[in-house]
N, C-alpha and C positions, 0 to 999 in steps of 0.2 A: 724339449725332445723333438727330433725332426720326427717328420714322417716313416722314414725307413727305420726308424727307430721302435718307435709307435708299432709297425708293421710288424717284427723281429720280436718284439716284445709280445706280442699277441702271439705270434706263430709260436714261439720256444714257451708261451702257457697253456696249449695246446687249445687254443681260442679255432672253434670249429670254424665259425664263418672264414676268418682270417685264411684257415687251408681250402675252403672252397674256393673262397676268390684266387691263392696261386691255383689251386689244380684249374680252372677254369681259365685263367690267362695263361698258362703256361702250357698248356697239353696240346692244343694245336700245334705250338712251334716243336717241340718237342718229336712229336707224331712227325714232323715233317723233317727232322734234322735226322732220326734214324730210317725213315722209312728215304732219304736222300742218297742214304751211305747201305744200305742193305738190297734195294730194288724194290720195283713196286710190288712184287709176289711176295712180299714181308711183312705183308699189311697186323697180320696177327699177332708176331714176334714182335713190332714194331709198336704195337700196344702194349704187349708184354712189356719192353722194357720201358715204356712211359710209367706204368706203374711201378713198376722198381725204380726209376730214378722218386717215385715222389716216397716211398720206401722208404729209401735210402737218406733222403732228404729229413726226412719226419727224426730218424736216429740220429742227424747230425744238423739238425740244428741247434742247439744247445752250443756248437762250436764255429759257429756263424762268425764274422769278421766284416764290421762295419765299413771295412775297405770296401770289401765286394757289393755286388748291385743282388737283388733273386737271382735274375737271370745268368749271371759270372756262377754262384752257386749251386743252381739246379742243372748248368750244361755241363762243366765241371764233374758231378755224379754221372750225369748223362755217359760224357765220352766214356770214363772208366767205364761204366755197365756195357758199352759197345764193346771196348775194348778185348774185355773176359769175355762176351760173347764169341766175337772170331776168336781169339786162342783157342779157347773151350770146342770150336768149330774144327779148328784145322788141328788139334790134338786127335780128335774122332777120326778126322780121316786118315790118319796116320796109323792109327792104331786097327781101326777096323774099315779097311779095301772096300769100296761098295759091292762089290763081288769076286769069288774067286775066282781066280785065271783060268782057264780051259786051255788047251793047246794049240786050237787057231786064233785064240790071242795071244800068245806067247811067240807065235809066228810073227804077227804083224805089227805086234806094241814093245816087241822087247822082251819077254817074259813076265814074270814077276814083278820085278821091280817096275818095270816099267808100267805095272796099274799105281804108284806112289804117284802123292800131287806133287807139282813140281817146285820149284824153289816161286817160284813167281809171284807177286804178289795176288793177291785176291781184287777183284774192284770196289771192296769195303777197306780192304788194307790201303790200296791205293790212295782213295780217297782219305783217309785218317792220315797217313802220311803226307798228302797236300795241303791238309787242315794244319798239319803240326808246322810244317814249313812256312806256311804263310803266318802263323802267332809268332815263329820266331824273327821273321821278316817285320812284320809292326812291331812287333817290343825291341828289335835291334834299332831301327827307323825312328821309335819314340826316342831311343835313350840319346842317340844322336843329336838328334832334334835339341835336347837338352841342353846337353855338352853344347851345340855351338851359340845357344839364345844367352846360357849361362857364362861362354866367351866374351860374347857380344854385351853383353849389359855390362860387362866387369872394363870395355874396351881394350880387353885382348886381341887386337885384332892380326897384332904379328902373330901370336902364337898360332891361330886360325889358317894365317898363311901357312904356316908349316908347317901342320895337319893336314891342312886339302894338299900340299907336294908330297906330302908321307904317302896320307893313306889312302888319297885318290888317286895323282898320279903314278905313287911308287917310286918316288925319289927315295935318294940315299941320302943317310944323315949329314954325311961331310958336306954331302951339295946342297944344301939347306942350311945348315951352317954360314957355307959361303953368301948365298942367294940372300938368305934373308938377314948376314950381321948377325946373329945370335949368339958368337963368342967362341964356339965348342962343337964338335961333334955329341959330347957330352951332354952338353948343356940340352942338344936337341933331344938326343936321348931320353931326358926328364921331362921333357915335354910330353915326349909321345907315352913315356910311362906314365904320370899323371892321368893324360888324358884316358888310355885304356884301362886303366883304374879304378875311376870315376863310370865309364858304361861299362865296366864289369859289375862296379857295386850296385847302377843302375837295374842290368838285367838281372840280380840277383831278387832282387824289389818285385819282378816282375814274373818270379820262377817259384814263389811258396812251396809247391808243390814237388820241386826239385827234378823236374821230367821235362821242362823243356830244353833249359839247356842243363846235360845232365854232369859237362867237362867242367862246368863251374864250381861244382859242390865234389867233383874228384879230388881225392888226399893229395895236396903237396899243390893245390889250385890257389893260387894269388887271389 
């Protein structure tokens, strides 16, 4: 039994020490990944939902996955708990105006509607969206990486070629065909399908949770 095993194994027997040592290595980063995304006037909220992710954490470990490392599993509850927090946030403003309009605001703001928040994001939104865009940046970048080592060691190397004219420069299949002797527009065709196949089924590996990329898990999704 490894170590994280050992670990996993303690924690889902509700072995007290075991949860002190996560809450203890794990509540500083925590504290600083929502107090990062909320400002530093969050300080309280931002404990708040420290304990809720370890909450939450306690109810799901039982469905823990030796894939994952703690920290993939404890940030994981993390983001959700941020997540419902802004919605939960920006529902209230919506529904209830911090104050009623008067008429010399209806003068200068627009009326009524114009005390509504605007479509814009928030700078907690913001940033969760910069969060998501860079995961699916490394997971696209790992699956890659993949695809051409697992080229490479096969000594595919033609095919390689006519992947980086596909998919980096933007050539077209006939002139790849040509360029590289391959037989076929065709033929190229099944290459480039293969290949996109392969880091589809790749980021799929890397998407459990079905929210990063969410076009992949779409009905009628290859």
């Amino acid at each position: 039994m490894t170590s994280l095993e050992e670990r996993i194994r303690l924690l889902q027997a509700g072995d007290e020490k075991a949860w002190e040592d996560l809450v203890r290595e794990f509540s500083p980063q925590l504290f600083r990944y929502f107090l990062c995304h909320l400002g530093p006037g969050e300080k309280d909220t931002a404990e708040d939902l420290v304990q809720e992710t370890f909450t939450g954490a306690l109810q799901a470990i039982g469905r823990f996955k030796l894939e994952y490392t703690p920290a993939q599993f404890l940030f994981g509850i993390a983001r959700n708990r941020l997540v419902d927090l802004i919605r939960k946030r920006k529902h209230r403003e919506v529904l209830l105006p911090a104050t009623p309009p008067d008429e010399s605001e209806s003068s200068s703001q627009g009326g009524f509607l114009g005390r509504f928040p605007s479509e814009r994001r928030s700078p907690a939104e913001s940033a969760l969206a910069w969060e998501e865009n860079l995961r699916r940046r490394k997971a696209l970048a790992a699956c890659l990486k993949k695809l051409v080592e697992t080229l490479w060691e096969k000594g595919e190397f033609e095919q390689l070629k006519v992947l980086e004219f596909l998919l980096v420069l933007g050539g077209k299949n006939k002139d790849a065909a040509r360029l590289f002797h391959v037989g076929s527009e065709r033929a190229v065709a099944g290459i480039k399908f293969r290949a996109l196949g392969k880091v589809r089924d790749c980021l799929r590996e890397k998407d459990p949770a079905r929210t990063l990329f969410p076009g992949l898990w779409a009905p009628g999704a290859m």
